[in-house]
N, C-alpha and C positions, 0 to 999 in steps of 0.2 A: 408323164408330167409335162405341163407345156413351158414353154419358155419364159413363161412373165412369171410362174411361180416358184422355177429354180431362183432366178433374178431375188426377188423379193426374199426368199428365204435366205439367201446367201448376205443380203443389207443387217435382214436381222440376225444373223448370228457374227458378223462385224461389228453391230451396236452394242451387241451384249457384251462380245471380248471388250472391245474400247470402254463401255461404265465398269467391267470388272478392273480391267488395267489401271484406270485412273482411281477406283477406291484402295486398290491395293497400294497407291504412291502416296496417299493421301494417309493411311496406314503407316509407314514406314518414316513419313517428316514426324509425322506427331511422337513416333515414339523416340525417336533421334532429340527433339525437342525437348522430351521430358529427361532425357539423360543428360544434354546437357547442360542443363540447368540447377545449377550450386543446392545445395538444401538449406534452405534458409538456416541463420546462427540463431545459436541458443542464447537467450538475454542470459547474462550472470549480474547480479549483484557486486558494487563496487567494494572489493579490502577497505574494511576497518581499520583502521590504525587504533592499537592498542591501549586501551587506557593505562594512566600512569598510576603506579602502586600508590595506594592509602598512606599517608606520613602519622605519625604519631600525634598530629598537634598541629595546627593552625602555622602556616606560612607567614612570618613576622617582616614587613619591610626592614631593609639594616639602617641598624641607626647612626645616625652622623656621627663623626668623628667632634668632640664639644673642642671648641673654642680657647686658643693658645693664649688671648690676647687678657691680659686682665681687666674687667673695667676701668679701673681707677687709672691706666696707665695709657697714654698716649697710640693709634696702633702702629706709628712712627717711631717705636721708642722701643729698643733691644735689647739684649744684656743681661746680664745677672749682676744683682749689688755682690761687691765682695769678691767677684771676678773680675767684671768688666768696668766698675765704681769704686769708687771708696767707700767703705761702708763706715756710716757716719754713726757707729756706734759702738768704732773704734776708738774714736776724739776721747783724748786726755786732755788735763788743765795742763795749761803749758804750749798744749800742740800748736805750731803757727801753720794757718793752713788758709785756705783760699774759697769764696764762697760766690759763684757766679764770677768767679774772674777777677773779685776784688779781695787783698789780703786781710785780715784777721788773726788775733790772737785770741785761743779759747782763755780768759782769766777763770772762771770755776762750771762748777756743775751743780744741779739738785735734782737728786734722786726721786721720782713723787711714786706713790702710791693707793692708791682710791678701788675698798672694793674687789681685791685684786686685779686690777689695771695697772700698767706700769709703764712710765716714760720717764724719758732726761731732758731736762733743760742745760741748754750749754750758755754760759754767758759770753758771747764777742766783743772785742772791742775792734773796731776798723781802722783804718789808714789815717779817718778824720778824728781817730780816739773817741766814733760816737759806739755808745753801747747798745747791744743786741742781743735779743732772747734766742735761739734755736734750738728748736722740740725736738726730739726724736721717738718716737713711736710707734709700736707691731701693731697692727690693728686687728681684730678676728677675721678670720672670713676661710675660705675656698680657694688660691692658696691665703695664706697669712701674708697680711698687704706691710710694707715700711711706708709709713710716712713724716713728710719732713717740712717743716713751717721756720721762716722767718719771721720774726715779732717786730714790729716800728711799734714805739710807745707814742700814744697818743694823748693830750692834756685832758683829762679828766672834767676841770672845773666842775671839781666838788660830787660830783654826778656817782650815784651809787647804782648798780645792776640792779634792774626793777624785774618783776617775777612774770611780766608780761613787754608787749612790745617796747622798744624805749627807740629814743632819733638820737643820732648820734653826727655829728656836721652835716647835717638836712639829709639824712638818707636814717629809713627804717629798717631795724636790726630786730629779731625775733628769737626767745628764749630755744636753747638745744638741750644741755646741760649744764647742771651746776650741783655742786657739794663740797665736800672736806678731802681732802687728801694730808697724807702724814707723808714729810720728805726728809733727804739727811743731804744736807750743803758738804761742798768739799772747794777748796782754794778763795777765790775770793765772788762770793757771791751778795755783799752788805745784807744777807740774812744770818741769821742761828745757826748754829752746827743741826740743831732737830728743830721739831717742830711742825706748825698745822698751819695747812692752806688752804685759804676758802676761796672756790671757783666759780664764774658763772657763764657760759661760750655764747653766742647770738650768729648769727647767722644772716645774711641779707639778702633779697629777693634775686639780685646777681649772683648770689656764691659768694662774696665777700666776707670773712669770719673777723669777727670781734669776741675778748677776751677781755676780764675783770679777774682780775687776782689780788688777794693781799693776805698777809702774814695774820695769823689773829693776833688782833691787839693794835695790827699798822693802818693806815690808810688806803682806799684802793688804786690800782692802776690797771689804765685800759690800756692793750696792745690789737691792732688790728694784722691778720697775719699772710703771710703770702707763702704757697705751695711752692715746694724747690721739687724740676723731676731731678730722674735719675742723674747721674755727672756734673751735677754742682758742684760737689765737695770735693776739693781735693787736701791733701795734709802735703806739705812743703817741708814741714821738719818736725821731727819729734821731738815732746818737749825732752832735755838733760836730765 
């Protein structure tokens, strides 16, 4: 064999080692590569949170706590009559006692009743010896209300309680109530020991109350009246 063909065959069996050596390395990354590389995660589905158990019956908002204050009374105004008052339906004839700060003798009382409705008229006399009516009255309701009116007598001039609006010193007064009541007088009240009252109340577009009363058989008189709150009354002495 000559010398150029040792030569040449010896190149070609170095080119062949050298492509085997390099597909072998080339062999050997890839599979290092596929090791290590993680295996992809498994998606899971996110935990439910439980639903809450079935109630027997509809879920009811709570209901507010109602309201301490009574309409009629001021929401300034505290107390309890009889605790923290005098409760003006204690007043005896006799009692010398005190009405907004100014003194008073109660001279009598009359018992009225209408209906079964039922209040007391107290009759005052004051400091200036002028006389005065003072109601005292339960009224119905949600609790059961007291209430308490001062009467100023007003001159009449002849004027009788008309069964619809009627003007009374330039202001309009409008029908409330009116009927009989049966009372029974006690000390000095210049009526009958019994006997029937006929009533007729009006009302004015301020809240201003006007009242028509008289004895059957007497003539009428108008009193217009004014609300006393709570702690008006006081009693200074009982009567002996």
């Amino acid at each position: 064999m000559s010398m150029t063909s040792m030569v040449v065959l010896g190149l070609s069996i170095a080119l062949v080692l050298l492509l085997l050596g390099a597909f072998l390395a080339t062999l050997r990354q890839d599979r290092r590569g596929r090791a290590g590389t993680p295996p992809p995660a498994v998606g899971t589905a996110p935990a439910e949170s439980p639903m809450p158990a079935p109630t027997s019956g509809p879920v009811s908002a709570p209901v507010p706590a109602p309201s301490t204050v009574h309409p009629n009374m001021p929401p300034n105004v505290t107390g309890q009559v009889g605790a923290d008052y005098t409760d003006p339906r204690t007043l005896l004839v006799g009692d010398r006692i005190e009405v907004q700060g100014s003194p008073a003798r109660v001279l009598g009382a009359m018992h009225v009743s209408c209906q079964g409705q039922q209040w007391t008229e107290f009759l005052l006399r004051d400091g200036a010896r002028r006389r005065q009516w003072l109601s005292v009255e339960v009224q119905a309701g949600d609790p059961p209300h007291l209430v308490v009116l001062l009467w100023t007598e007003v001159p009449t001039q002849g004027m009788v309680p008309a069964k619809h609006m009627l003007i009374m010193e330039g202001v309009e007064f409008f029908p409330v109530e009116r009927g009989t009541a049966a009372f029974r007088s006690e000390g000095d009240t210049d009526y009958p020991d019994r006997g029937l009252l006929d009533f007729a109340d009006y009302r004015a577009g301020d809240g201003r109350l006007l009242s028509f009363e008289r004895v059957q058989g007497g003539s009428w008189t108008a009193s217009y009246a004014q609300p006393l709150p709570p702690g008006s009354i006081s009693i200074i002495r009982r009567a002996s």
